[in-house]
MARKEBA-635668 format. One line per 5 residues: number of its first residue (from 1); their letters; for each residue x, y negated, z of C-alpha. Coordinates in steps of 0.02 Angstrom, whole numbers, plus 50000, padded with zeros to 5 digits. Example, Ala and Ser with C-alpha at 12.3 -4.5 7.8 and 13.67 -1.06 7.14 Angstrom:
// residues 2
1	as	50615/50225/50390  50684/50053/50357;
END
This chain:
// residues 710
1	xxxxx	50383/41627/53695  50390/41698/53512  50444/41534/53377  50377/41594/53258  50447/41448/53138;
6	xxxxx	50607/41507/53169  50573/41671/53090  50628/41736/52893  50471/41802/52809  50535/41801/52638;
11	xxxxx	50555/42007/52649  50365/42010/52702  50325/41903/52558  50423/42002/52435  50338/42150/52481;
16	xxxxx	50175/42074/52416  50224/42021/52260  50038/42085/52195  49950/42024/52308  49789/41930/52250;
21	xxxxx	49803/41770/52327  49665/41681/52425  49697/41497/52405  49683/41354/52519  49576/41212/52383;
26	xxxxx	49564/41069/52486  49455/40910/52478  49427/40765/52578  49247/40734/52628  49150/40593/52711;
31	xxxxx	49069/40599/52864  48879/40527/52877  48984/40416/53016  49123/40367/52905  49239/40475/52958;
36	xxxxx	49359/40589/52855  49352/40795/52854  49471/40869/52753  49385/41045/52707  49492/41198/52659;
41	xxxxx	49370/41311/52528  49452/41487/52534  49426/41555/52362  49518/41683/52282  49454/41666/52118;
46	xxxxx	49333/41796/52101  49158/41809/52116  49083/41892/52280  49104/42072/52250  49304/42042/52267;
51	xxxxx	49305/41972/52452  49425/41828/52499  49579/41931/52587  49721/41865/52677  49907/41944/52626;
56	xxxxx	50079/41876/52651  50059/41737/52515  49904/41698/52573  49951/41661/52738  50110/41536/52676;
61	xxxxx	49995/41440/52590  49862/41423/52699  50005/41366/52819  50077/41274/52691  49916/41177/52690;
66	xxxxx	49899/41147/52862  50054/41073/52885  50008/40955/52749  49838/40923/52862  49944/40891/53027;
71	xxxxx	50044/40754/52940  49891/40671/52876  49814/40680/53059  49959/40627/53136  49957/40477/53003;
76	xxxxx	49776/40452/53034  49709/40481/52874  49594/40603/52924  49491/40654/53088  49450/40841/53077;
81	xxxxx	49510/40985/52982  49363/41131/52919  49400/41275/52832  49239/41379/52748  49237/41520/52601;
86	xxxxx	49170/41522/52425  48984/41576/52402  48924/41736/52509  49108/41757/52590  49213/41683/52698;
91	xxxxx	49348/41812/52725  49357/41986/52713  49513/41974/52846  49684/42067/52819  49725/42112/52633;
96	xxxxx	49741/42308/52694  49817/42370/52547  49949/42236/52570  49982/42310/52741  49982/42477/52688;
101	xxxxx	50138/42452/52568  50252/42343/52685  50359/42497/52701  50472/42439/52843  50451/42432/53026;
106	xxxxx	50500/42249/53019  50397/42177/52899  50250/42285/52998  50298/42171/53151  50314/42020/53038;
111	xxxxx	50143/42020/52978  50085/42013/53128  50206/41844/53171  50136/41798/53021  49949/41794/53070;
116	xxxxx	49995/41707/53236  50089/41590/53153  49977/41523/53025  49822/41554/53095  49891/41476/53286;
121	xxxxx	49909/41307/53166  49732/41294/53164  49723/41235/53341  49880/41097/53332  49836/40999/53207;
126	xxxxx	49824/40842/53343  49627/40822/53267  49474/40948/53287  49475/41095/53187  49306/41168/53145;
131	xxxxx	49262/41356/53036  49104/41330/52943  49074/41519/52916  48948/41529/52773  48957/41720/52728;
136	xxxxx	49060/41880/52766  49182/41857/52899  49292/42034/52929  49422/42059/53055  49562/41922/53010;
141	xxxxx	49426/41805/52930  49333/41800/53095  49507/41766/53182  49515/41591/53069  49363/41551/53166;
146	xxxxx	49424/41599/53332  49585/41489/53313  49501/41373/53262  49429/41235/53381  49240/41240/53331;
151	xxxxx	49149/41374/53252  48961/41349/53146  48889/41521/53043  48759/41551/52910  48602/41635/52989;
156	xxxxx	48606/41739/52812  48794/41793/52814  48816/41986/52778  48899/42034/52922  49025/41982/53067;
161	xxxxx	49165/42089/53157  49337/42155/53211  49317/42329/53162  49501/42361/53149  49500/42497/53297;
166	xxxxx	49395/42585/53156  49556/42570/53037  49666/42627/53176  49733/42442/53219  49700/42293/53343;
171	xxxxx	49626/42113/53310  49817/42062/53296  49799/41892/53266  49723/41814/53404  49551/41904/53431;
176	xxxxx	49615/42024/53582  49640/41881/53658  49544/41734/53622  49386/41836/53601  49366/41891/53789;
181	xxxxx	49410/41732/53865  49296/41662/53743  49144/41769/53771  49186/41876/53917  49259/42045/53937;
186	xxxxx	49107/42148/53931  49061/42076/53773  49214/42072/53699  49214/42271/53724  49073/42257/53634;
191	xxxxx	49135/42174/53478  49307/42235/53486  49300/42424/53537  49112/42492/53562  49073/42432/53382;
196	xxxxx	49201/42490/53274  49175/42667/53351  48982/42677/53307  49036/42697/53115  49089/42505/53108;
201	xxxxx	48931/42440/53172  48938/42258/53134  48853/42083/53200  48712/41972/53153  48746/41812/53148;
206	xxxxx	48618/41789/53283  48688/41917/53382  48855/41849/53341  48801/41661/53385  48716/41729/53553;
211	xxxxx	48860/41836/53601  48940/41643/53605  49057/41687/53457  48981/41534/53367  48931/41361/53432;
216	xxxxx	48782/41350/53303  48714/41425/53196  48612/41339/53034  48492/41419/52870  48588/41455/52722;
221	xxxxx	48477/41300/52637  48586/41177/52701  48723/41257/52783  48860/41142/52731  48784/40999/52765;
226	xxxxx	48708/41034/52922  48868/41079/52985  48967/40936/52913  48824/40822/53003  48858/40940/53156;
231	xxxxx	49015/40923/53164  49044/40734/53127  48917/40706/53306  49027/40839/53400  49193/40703/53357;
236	xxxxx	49099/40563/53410  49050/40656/53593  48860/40627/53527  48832/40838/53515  48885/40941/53677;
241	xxxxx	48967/41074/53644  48920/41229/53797  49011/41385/53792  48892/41489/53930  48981/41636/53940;
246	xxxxx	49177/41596/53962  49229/41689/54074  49265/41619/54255  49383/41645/54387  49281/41750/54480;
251	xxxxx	49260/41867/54327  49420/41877/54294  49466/41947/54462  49325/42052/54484  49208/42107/54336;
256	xxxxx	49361/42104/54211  49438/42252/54291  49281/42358/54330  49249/42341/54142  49403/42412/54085;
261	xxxxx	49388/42544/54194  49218/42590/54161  49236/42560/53975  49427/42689/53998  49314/42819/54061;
266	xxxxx	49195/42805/53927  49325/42804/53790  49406/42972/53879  49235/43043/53878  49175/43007/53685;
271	xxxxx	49360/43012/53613  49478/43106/53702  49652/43025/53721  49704/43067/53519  49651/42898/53457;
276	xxxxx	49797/42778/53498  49714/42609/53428  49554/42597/53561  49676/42621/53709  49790/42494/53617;
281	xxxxx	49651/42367/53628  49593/42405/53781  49745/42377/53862  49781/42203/53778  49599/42165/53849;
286	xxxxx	49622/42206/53999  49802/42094/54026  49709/41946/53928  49631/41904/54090  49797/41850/54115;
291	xxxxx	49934/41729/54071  49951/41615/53912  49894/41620/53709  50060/41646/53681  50104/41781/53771;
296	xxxxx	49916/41856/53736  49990/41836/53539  50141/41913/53583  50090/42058/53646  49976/42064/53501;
301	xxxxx	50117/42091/53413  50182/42213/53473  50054/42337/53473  50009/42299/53306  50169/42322/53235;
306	xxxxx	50160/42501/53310  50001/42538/53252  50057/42478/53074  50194/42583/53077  50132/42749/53151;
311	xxxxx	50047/42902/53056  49870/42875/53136  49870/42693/53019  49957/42784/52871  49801/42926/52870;
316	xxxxx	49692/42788/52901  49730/42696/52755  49701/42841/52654  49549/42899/52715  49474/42733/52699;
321	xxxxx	49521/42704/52504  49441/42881/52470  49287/42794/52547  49275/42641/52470  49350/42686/52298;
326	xxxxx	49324/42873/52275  49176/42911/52343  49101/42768/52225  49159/42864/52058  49113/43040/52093;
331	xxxxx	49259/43166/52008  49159/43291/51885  49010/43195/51851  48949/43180/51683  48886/43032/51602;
336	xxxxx	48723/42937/51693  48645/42921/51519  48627/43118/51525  48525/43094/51662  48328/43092/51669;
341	xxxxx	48224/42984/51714  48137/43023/51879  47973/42940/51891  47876/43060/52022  47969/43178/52144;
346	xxxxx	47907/43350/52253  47963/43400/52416  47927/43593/52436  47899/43594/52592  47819/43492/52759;
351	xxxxx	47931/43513/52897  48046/43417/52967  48172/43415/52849  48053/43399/52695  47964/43248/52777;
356	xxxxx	48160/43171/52798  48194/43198/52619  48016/43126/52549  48031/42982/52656  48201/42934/52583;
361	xxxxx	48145/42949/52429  48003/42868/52436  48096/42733/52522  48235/42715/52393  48172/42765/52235;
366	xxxxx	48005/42680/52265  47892/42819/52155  47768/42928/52197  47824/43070/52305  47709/43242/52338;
371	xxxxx	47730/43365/52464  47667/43534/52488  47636/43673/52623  47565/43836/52635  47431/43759/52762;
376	xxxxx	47332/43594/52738  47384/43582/52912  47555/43605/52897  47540/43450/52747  47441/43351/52869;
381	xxxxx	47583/43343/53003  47706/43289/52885  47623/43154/52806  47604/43092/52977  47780/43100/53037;
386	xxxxx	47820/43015/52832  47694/42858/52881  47729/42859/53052  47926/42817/53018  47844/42689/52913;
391	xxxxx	47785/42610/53035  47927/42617/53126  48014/42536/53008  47887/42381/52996  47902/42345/53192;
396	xxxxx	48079/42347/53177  48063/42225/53039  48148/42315/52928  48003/42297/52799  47860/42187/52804;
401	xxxxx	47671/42241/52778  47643/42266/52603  47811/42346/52579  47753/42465/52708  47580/42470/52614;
406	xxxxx	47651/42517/52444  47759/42651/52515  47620/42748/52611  47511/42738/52475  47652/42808/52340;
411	xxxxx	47660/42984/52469  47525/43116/52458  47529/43293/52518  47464/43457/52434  47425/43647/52460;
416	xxxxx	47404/43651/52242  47565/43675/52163  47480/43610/52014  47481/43425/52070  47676/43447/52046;
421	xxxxx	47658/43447/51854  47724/43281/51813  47861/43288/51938  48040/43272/51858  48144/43311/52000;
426	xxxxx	48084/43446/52141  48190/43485/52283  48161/43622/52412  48170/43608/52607  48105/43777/52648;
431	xxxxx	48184/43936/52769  48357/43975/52718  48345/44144/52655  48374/44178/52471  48205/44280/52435;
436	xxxxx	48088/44119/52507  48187/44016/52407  48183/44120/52242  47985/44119/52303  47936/43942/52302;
441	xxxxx	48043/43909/52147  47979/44043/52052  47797/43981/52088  47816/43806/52061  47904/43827/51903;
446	xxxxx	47728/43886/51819  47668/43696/51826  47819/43589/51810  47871/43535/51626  48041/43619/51533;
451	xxxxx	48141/43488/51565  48113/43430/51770  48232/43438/51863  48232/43582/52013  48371/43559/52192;
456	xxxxx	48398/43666/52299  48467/43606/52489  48535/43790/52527  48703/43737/52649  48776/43896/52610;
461	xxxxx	48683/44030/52474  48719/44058/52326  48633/43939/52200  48670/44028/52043  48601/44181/52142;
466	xxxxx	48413/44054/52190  48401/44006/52019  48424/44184/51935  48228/44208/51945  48207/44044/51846;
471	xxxxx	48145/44031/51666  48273/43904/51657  48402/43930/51788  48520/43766/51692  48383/43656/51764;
476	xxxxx	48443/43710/51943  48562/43616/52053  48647/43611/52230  48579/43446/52317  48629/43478/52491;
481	xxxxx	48603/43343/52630  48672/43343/52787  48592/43302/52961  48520/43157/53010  48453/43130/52832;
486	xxxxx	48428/42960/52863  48598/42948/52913  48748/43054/52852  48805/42985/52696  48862/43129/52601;
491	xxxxx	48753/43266/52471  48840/43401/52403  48802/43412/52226  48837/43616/52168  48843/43655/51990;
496	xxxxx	48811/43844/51929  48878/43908/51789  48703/43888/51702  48674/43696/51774  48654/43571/51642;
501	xxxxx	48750/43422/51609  48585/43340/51615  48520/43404/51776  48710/43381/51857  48686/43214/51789;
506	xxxxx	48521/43188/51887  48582/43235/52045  48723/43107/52051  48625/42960/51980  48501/43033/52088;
511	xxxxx	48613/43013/52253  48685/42839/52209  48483/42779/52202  48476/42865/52397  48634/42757/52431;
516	xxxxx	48712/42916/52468  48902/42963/52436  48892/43140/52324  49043/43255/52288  49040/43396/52158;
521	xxxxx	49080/43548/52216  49083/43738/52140  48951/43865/52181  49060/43924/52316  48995/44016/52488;
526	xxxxx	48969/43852/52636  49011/43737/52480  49146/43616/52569  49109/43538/52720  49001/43713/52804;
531	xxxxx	49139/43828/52736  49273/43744/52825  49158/43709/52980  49122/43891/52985  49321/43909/53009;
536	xxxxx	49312/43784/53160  49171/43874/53240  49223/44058/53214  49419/43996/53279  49312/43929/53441;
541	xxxxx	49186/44096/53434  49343/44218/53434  49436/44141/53570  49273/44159/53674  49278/44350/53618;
546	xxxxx	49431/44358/53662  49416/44295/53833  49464/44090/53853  49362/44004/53952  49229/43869/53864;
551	xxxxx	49339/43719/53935  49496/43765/53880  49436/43792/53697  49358/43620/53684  49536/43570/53753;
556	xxxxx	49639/43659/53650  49543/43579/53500  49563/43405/53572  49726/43376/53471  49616/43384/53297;
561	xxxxx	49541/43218/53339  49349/43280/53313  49205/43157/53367  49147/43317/53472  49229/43495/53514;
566	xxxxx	49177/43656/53428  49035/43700/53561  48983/43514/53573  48965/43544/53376  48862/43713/53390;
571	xxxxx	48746/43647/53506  48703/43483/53383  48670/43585/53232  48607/43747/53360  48655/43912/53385;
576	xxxxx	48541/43981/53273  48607/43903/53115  48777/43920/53169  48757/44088/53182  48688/44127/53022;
581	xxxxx	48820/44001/52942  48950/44128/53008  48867/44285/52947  48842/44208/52797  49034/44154/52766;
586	xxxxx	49093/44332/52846  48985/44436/52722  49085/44351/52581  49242/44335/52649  49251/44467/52805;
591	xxxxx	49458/44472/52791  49445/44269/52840  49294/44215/52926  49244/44288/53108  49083/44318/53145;
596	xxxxx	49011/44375/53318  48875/44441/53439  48910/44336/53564  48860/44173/53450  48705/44278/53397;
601	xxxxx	48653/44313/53598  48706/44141/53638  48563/44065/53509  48432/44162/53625  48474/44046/53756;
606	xxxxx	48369/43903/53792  48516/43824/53872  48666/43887/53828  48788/43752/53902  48818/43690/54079;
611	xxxxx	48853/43516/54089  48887/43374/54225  48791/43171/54258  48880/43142/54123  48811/43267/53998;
616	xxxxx	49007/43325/53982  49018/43510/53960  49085/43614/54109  49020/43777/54058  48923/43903/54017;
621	xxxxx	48742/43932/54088  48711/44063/54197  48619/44136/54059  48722/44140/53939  48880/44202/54053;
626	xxxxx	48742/44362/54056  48704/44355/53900  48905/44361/53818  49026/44493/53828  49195/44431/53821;
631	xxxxx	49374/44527/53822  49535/44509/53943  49662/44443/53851  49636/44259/53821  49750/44168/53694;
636	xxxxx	49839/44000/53744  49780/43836/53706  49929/43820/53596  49883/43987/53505  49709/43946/53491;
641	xxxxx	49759/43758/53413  49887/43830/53301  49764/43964/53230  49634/43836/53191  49770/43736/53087;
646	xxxxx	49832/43860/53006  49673/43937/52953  49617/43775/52895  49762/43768/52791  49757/43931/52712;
651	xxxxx	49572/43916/52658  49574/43712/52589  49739/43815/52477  49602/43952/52419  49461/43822/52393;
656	xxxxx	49587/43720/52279  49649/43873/52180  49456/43933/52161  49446/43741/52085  49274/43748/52211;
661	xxxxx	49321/43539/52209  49470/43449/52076  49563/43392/52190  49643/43387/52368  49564/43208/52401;
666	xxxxx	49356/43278/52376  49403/43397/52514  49447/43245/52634  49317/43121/52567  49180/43300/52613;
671	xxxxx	49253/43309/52788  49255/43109/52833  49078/43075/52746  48994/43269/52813  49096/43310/52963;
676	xxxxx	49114/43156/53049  49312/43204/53056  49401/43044/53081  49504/42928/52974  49646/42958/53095;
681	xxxxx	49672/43090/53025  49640/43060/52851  49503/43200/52834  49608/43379/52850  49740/43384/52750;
686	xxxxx	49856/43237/52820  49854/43307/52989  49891/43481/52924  50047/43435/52834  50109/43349/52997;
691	xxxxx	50087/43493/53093  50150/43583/53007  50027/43712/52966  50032/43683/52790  50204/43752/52776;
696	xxxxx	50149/43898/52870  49994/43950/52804  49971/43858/52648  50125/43881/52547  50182/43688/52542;
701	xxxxx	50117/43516/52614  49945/43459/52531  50035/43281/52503  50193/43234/52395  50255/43125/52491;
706	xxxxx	50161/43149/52644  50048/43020/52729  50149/42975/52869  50193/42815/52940  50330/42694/52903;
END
């Protein structure tokens, strides 16, 4: 058994000499019985947008405190302990960039002791301990409430979770293991592994309190009260406390380990064996069935101080500061107050895609949005599909009736490009072919005032060469959105060497209203995130020309740590586009970028894939075997992996010289928000300077120093 009293943490401290401290205020407060609750407020003395965190001085004082606590207990002064947050938080968990500067293996190992330590006080303080969790409770936050004896939550707090498989950790203080014997395994999965790798999906506090996380739950009103009242009748034995769904013996011998190994298979299926956290947690899962809190802690602590330590944490760290500080200040964007004000907006266009984009913006700009078609008809269907996701939304609850009213009554569809007139902002969804585009542009142009705004969502023409028809081609910008609409988080914003600061200016303001993330980029063939996509695809393409077999590329890919391999990729976005992506990218570049007839005979297909029960490829079609004529001299799955990197490499070096972004970082930021690639990796370029590849192909690492681990 670990003491952790025993142990030195004045090196971890040291290391955090910036830390912003949460402290533990602490007041004594009467029971309606009589009875005494001392209540620990964690406040850090901002306001709500600077989340309560928990670093190395943190921790020694909230332990500090406790101590305090377990003397007064022990002299009867007091007869419960509760610990809550300031307004709208309770704690945002871990103080990440803490952990991301400990910079030795030790103190990576010690602030894990540390967690266990302090946070293990919470149940030996000889009296009750309850977590009245009024607001956000994050990863380390939520594991104050698991320690603790009794747990309460606010039915309006933002969001509840251990998402630090996301980050490339483990719950590593306490939650691998207190969670599933609290809850049981196959909820704990749940919480602990299935969430974090759905893009950090996160908990109600319904959801949270029915999982069995929380013994009530009360209305923001009176939460503080009501669970002060709550828990002065759970001391006296007057309120029951049931926990349902802790786990039994029987489940621990037989459903604990058919979980594991179904949820192992599923992992191995969606991830590949790159990832090292969600096998890390997984495995301390499956031994918490197992043995005592202490050695559950233990072992806790041990894979977290790997994890800390090890590149996949170091590229993690990264990638998740570009997300949540660069992507929120956009590099190359002029001042908002150039921007105009957009008080009407047209969709060209009713497919589809066009009925995606007028929906979101009639969703999150709430103004009057027109579409058009070249058929009433074709208008027709999309203002159906527009006020049918409407009413989607409304059963969902997700807006309420006269919400959904306001916003079906604020979209109208067109065949008369004159009823665009008083639109400031016009963006195309039409056929992605330069000449339609020059078209529609050209037409609508007549009727719109000097100064509105027009977009194009080309993923890959020129927009300088779209806009050359125009009257006023500095009026034109790149706005491209990536698929789902609804869902991917990234828009490509493309300035020409005619766009205005005032319609560059648009755009962004433009994307922050959608709640999207938008990077600048150069009017550059595939932009950022297509261009170096086309290099994945036509790396996959040529080793199918070449002769490898379908399974051994998406193998031989596996070590990039993609949410899906280069086929699995094609066949989201089709063969169609991907095709004309590549044909696109090899007319400007044909020295670099590989374009081929077998990708163009695959998209006649209907089915170009073979796959098994479980929808994993094993394949091609019969079809498409007929349809593909493929060489004799197959490369190895080494080759084919180090020709990828290295090509990679040698392009994000060209894209950098041609200035097509400012800086190494929007390249990364493109790839996590538009490419789904993971923060593992940090984006590209982290994982190319560890292989290596940018000292072969790209003239020097990306990084000085790298992003490696400690």
């Amino acid at each position: 058994m670990t003491d952790y009293r025993s142990i030195d943490f004045s090196g971890l401290e040291a290391a955090a000499a910036d830390e912003v401290v949460t402290h533990s205020l602490v007041r004594d407060v009467t029971l309606p019985s009589g009875r005494t609750l001392a209540l620990i407020t964690l406040h850090n003395g901002k306001d709500h947008k600077r989340p309560n965190t928990l670093g190395p001085l943190t921790l020694r004082e909230l332990g500090d405190t406790l101590d305090a606590l377990r003397d007064r207990a022990a002299n009867g002064e007091i007869d419960a302990v509760g610990v809550t947050g300031k307004p709208y938080i309770f704690a945002a968990g871990a103080d990440l960039s803490q952990i991301g500067a400990l910079r030795t293996v030790d103190n990576a190992r010690k602030i894990a002791q540390r967690g266990h330590d302090v946070l293990g006080r919470l149940s030996d303080l000889g009296v009750p301990s309850f977590s009245f969790v009024n607001g956000l409770a994050l990863g380390g936050g939520l594991e104050v409430a698991l320690n603790s004896t009794y747990r309460t939550v606010d039915s309006s707090a933002a969001a509840i979770a251990l998402p630090e498989v996301f980050l490339g950790l483990i719950p590593g203080w306490g939650g691998a293991y207190l969670l599933p014997n609290l809850i049981g395994i196959e909820n704990a999965l749940e919480v602990i592994i299935s969430n974090p790798l759905k893009q950090n999906r996160t908990l109600k506090p319904q959801q949270a309190h029915d999982l069995g996380i929380f013994d009530a739950i009360f209305s923001p009103a009176n939460f503080l009260e009501d669970s002060l009242a709550w828990a002065d009748r759970v001391i006296a034995g007057e309120q029951k406390v049931e926990r349902q769904r802790v786990p039994g013996r029987i489940e621990r011998a037989t459903k604990w380990p058919a979980a594991i190994k179904i949820a192992r298979g599923m992992l191995e299926q969606r991830i590949g064996s790159v990832p090292a956290s969600p096998y890390r947690a997984l495995d301390l899962l499956e031994r918490a069935a197992k043995g005592t809190k202490e050695e559950g802690f233990a072992r806790e602590d041990d894979a977290l101080a790997e994890l800390v330590a090890g590149d996949q944490f170091a590229a993690s760290m990264y990638a998740f500061d570009l997300v949540q500080k660069r992507a929120k200040r956009p590099v190359g964007a002029p001042d908002k107050d150039l921007a105009r004000p957009v008080n009407k907006v047209g969709v060209i266009g009713a497919g589809l895609m066009a009925s995606q984009f007028a929906l979101l913006f009639v969703r999150r700009l709430q103004v009057p949005v027109v579409i058009t078609d070249v058929s009433q008809d074709r208008v027709d269907k999309g203002l159906g599909y527009i006020r049918d996701e409407i009413g989607k939304l409304e059963e969902k609850g997700r807006l309420d009736a006269d919400a959904a009213s306001r916003l079906r009554a604020l979209v109208s569809g067109t065949t008369d490009r004159s009823d665009y007139a008083d639109c400031d902002f016009v963006i195309e969804a039409v056929f992605e072919e330069t000449s339609v585009k020059q078209e529609v542009f050209r037409a609508i142009e007549e009727h719109i005032a000097d100064d509105a705004i027009l977009a194009t969502n080309t993923s890959s023409l020129s927009v300088e060469e779209i806009g050359s028809v125009l009257a006023h081609p500095e009026r034109l910008v790149g706005f491209h959105f990536f698929n789902p609409v609804a869902v991917m988080p990234l828009v490509e914003v493309v300035r020409t060497p005619q766009t205005s600061d005032a319609a560059l200016s648009t755009a962004f303001v433009i994307a922050k209203a959608l709640r999207k993330n938008a990077i600048g980029s150069a009017d550059a063939p595939g932009f950022i995130v297509n261009r170096l996509l086309a290099k994945v695809m036509g790396e996959a393409i040529r080793a199918i020309d070449e002769g490898a077999e379908l399974t051994d590329v998406e193998t031989a890919f596996a070590p990039l740590g993609l949410p899906m391999g280069p086929f699995e990729l094609i066949d989201l976005v089709g063969w169609k586009v991907a095709a004309h992506v590549q044909d696109t990218m090899a007319t400007h570049f044909p020295e670099r970028f590989h374009s081929s007839e077998n990708l163009h005979a695959l998209s006649g297909v209907d089915t170009p894939l073979e796959r098994d029960k479980k929808k994993r490829i094993t394949g091609w079609s019969k079809k498409a075997r007929k349809a593909i004529t493929v060489g004799d001299a197959p490369a190895s799955a080494e080759e084919i992996l180090r020709r990828v990197e290295d090509e990679l490499a040698r392009e994000i070096r060209i894209m950098l010289d041609e200035e097509v972004v400012p800086e190494v970082e929007d390249i990364d930021l493109a790839l996590v928000l538009g490419a789904g690639w993971p923060f593992i990796d940090g984006g590209a370029t982290p994982y190319l300077d560890r292989s290596g590849a940018s000292e072969r192909a790209a003239g020097g690492a990306f990084h000085d120093p790298q992003i490696r681990g400690i």
